[in-house]
Residue, then its C-alpha position, 0 to 999 in steps of 0.5 A: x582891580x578884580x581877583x579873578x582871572x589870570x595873573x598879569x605878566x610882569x612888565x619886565x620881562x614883556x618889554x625885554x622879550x619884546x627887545x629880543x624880538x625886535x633886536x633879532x628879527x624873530x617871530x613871537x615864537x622863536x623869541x619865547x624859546x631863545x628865552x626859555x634856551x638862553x640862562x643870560x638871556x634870562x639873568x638880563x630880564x631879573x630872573x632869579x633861577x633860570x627856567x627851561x619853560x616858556x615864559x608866557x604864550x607867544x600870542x600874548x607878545x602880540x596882545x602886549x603891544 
């Protein structure tokens, strides 16, 4: 494993805005900022404090699958 580049995302929350993505017909977009919006949403996916920021870049919800 290399130390550099970017640090992964954590498989959890990939997998749980995947989930949300799915279970409600969004786009990749709209599914990171019902995140950012939602505090259960994000106390469902083990976040310890809630964040108003996105979680990651929409584009890596597709790069995940």
């Amino acid at each position: 494993m290399s130390a550099a580049g970017r640090p992964r995302l954590a498989i959890q929350m990939m997998a749980g805005l995947l989930y949300l993505k799915h279970a409600h017909n969004k786009s990749e977009e709209s599914a990171c900022k019902r995140w950012a919006e939602k505090i259960y949403i994000q106390h469902f996916m083990d976040e310890e404090y809630f964040q108003s920021c996105l979680p990651c870049d929409p584009i890596n919800l597709v790069r995940f699958r």
